[in-house]
Backbone bond lengths (Angstrom), bond angles and torsions (degrees), N, CA, C in turn:
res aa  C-N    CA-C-N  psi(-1)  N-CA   C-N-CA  omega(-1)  CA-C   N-CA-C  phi
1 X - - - 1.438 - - 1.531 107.68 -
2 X 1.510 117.29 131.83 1.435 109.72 178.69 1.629 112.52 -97.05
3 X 1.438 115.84 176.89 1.316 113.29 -170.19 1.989 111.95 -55.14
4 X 0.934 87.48 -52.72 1.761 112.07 -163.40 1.997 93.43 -48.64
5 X 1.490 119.18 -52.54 1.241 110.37 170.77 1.403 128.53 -90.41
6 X 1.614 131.58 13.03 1.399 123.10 166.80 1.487 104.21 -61.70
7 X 1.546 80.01 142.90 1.485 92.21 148.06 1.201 160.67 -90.77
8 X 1.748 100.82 -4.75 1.867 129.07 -179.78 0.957 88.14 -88.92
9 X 1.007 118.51 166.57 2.213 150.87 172.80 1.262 89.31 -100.90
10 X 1.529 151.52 -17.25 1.226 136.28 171.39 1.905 118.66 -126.66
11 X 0.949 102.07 156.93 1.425 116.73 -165.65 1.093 151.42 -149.47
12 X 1.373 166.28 -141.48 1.175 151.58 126.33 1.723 95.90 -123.59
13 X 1.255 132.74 156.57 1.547 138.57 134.06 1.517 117.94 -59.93
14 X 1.064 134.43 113.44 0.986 131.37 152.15 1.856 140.49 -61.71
15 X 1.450 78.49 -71.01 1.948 103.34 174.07 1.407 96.34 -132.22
16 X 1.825 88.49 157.36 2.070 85.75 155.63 1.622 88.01 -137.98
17 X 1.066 108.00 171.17 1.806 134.94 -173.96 1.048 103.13 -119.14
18 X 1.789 93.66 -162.98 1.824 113.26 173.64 1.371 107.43 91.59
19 X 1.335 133.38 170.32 1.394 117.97 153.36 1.066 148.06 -21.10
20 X 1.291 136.39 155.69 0.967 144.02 -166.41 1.776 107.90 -63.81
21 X 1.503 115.52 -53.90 1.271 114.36 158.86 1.606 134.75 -65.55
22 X 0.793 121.25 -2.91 1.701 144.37 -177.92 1.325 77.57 -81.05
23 X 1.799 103.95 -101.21 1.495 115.06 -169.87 1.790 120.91 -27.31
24 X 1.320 127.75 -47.55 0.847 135.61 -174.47 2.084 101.10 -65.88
25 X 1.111 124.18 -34.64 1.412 122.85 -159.05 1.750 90.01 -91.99
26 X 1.320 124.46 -45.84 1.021 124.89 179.93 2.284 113.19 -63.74
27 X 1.248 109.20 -43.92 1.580 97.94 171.75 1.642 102.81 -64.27
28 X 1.483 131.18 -34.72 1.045 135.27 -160.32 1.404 109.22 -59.80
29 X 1.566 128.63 -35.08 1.673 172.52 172.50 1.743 99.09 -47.70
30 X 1.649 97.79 -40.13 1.657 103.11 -174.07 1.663 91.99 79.78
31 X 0.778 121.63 18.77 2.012 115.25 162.36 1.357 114.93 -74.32
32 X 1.400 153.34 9.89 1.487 168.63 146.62 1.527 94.19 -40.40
33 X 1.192 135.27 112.72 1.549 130.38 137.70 1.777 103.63 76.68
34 X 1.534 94.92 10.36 1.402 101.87 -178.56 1.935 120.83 -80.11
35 X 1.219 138.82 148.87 1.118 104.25 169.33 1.657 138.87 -107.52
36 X 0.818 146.61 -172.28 1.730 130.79 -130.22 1.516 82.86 -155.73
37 X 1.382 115.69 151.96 1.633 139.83 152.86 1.451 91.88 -146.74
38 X 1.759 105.81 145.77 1.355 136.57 164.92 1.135 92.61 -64.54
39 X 1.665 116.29 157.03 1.907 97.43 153.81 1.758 96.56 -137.82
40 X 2.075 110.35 -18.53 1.208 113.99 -173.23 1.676 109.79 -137.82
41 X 1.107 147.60 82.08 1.353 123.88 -166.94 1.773 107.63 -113.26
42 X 1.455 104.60 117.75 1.563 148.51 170.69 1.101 121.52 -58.21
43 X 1.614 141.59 165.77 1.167 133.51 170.84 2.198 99.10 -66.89
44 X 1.226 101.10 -57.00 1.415 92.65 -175.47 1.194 141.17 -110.88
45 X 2.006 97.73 26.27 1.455 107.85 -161.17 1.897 119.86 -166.06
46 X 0.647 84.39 127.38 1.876 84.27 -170.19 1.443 109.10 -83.04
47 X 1.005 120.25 162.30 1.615 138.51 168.67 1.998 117.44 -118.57
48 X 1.068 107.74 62.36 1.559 100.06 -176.68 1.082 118.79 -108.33
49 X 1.365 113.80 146.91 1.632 139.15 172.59 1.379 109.13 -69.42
50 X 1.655 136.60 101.86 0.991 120.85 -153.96 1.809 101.99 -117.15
51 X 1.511 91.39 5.72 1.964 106.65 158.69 1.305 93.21 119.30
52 X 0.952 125.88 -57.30 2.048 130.55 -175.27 1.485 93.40 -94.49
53 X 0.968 130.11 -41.19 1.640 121.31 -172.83 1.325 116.53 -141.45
54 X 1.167 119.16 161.28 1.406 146.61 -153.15 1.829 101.09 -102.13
55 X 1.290 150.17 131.29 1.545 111.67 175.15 2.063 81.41 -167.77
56 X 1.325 104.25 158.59 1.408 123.41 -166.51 1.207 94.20 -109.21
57 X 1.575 149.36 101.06 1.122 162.24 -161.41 1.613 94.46 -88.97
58 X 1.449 110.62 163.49 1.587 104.85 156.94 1.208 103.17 -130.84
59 X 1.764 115.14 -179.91 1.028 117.70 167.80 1.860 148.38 -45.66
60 X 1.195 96.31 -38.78 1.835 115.00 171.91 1.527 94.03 -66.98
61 X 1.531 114.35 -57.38 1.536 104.91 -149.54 1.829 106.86 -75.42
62 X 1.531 115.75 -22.31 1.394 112.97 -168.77 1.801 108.46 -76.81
63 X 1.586 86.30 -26.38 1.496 82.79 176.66 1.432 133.47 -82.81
64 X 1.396 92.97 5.11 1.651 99.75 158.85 1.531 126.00 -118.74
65 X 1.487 110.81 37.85 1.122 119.11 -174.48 2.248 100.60 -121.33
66 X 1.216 92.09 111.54 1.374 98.32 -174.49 1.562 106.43 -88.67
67 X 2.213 98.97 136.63 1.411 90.22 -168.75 1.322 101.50 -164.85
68 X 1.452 125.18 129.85 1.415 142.62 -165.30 1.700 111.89 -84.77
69 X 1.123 101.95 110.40 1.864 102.81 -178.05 1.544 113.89 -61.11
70 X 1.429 125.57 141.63 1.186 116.65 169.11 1.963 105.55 -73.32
């Protein structure tokens, strides 16, 4: 299940995808095995607490972020 379609407000990260630079900027973020709360979800864009930081996700990028619901 990727971020953009869970359905819990809480989570774990699993994986992230996408390019090579995507992927690379996103482990760089410390988002790996990290855990996640929803706090706003948009037609094309999330708002999550990703534990150290605060950040407005969008649509392309959440959906390549793999992530296990509590």
């Amino acid at each position: 299940m990727n971020l953009f379609d869970s359905t819990q407000k809480f989570g774990t990260i699993r994986a992230v995808g996408g390019d090579a630079d995507m992927h690379r900027r996103l482990v760089d973020m410390g988002l790996l095995g990290s855990n996640y709360c929803v706090r706003v979800r948009k037609r094309g864009a999330l708002l999550v607490d990703y534990g150290d930081f605060c950040a407005v996700t969008d649509k392309a990028v959440a959906e390549r972020i793999t992530v296990k619901e509590l």
